[in-house]
C-alpha positions in Angstrom: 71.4 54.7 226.8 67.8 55.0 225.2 67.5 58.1 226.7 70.6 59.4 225.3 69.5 58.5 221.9 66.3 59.7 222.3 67.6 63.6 223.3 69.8 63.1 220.2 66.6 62.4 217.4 65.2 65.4 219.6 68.0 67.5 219.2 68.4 66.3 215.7 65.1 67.5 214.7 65.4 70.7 216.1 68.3 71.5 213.8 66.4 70.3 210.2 66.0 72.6 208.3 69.7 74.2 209.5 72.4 73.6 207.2 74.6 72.3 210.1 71.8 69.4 210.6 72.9 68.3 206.7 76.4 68.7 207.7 76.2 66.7 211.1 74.0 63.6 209.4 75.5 63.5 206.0 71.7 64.0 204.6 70.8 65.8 201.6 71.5 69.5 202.3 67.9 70.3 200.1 65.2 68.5 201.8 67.3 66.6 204.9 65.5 63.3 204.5 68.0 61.3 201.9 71.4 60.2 202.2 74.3 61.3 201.0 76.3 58.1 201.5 76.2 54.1 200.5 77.7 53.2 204.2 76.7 55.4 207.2 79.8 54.4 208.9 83.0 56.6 208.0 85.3 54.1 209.2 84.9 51.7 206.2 87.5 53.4 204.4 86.8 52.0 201.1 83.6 53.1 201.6 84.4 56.0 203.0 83.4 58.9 200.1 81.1 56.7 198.2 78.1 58.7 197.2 74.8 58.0 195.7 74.4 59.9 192.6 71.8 61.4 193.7 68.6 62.0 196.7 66.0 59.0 197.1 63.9 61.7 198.6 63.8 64.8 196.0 66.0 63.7 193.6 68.4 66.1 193.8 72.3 64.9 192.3 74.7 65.9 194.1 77.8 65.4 191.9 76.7 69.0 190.5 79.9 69.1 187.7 82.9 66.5 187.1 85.5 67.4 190.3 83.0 69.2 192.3 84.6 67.8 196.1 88.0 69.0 194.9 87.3 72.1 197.0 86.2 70.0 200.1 90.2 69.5 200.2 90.2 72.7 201.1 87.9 73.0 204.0 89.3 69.5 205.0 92.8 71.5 206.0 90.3 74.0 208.2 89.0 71.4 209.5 91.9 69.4 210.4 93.5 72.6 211.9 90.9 73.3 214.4 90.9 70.2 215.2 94.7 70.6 216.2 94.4 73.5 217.9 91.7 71.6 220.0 93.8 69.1 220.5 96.7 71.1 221.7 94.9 73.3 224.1 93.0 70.0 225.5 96.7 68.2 225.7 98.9 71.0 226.6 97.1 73.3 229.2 94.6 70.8 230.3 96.4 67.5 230.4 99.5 69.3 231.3 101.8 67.4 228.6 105.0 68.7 227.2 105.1 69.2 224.2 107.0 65.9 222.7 103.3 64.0 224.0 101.3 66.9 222.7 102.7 66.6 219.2 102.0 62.9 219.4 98.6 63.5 220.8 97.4 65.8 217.5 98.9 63.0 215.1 97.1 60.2 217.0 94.0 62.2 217.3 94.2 63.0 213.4 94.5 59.6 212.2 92.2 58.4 214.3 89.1 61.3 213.1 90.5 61.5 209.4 87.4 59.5 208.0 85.1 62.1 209.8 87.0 64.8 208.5 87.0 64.2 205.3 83.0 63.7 205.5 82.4 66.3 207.3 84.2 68.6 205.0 82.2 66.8 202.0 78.9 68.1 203.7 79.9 71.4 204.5 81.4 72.6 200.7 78.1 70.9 199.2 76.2 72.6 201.9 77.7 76.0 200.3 76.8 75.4 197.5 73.2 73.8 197.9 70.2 75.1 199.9 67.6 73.9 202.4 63.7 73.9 200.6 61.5 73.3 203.3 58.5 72.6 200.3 60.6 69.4 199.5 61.1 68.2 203.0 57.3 67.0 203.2 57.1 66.0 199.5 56.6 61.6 199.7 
């Protein structure tokens, strides 16, 4: 176990500075060091898309105009259809399943990573809009 958690900080790291390190741990896509979110766990659904107004690191707001995640609706449906197609590759030509158990499959498999989804797809439309400054990632 420690292991595993140590290759993941290592693998982690190697990634900063990459916008898909912002998207992966929910960190501020400008200098990767603050959070994004009140509750690290997705699950808390009341919870789920609180935000802090802005970095504890470089101060950087991330609620850039009113409705700004309105377009992470968007990239949530991408999201959420790749995941499906996943699913019914894994389920159908994989597993074997007809296609009565397949279809069940993608809906359980949906509910079940629809908190992720929708902060996933949070970090990737602000991580279109905002960019990586390597001078702010060192600033204390």
């Amino acid at each position: 176990m420690l292991i595993f958690v140590v290759q993941k900080k290592l693998t982690m790291q190697f990634l900063k500075g990459n916008k898909l390190y912002s998207i992966l741990t929910g960190t501020c896509p400008v200098c990767h060091n603050g959070e994004m979110y009140l509750d690290k766990n997705p699950f808390k659904l009341k919870k789920n898309l609180q935000m802090y107004e802005r970095c504890s690191h470089c101060n950087t707001k991330f609620k850039m105009e009113p409705s700004f995640f309105y377009g992470a609706m968007y990239v949530s449906y991408g999201v959420g259809v790749a995941i499906a197609v996943t699913t019914f590759v894994v389920a159908f030509f994989l597993f074997g399943l007809d296609r009565h158990y397949t279809f069940f499959t993608i809906i359980i498999v949906l509910i079940v990573l629809f908190p992720i989804i929708l902060r996933v797809s949070r970090n990737i439309w602000i991580n279109l809009f905002m960019h990586y400054d390597k001078n702010l990632d060192n600033k204390e």
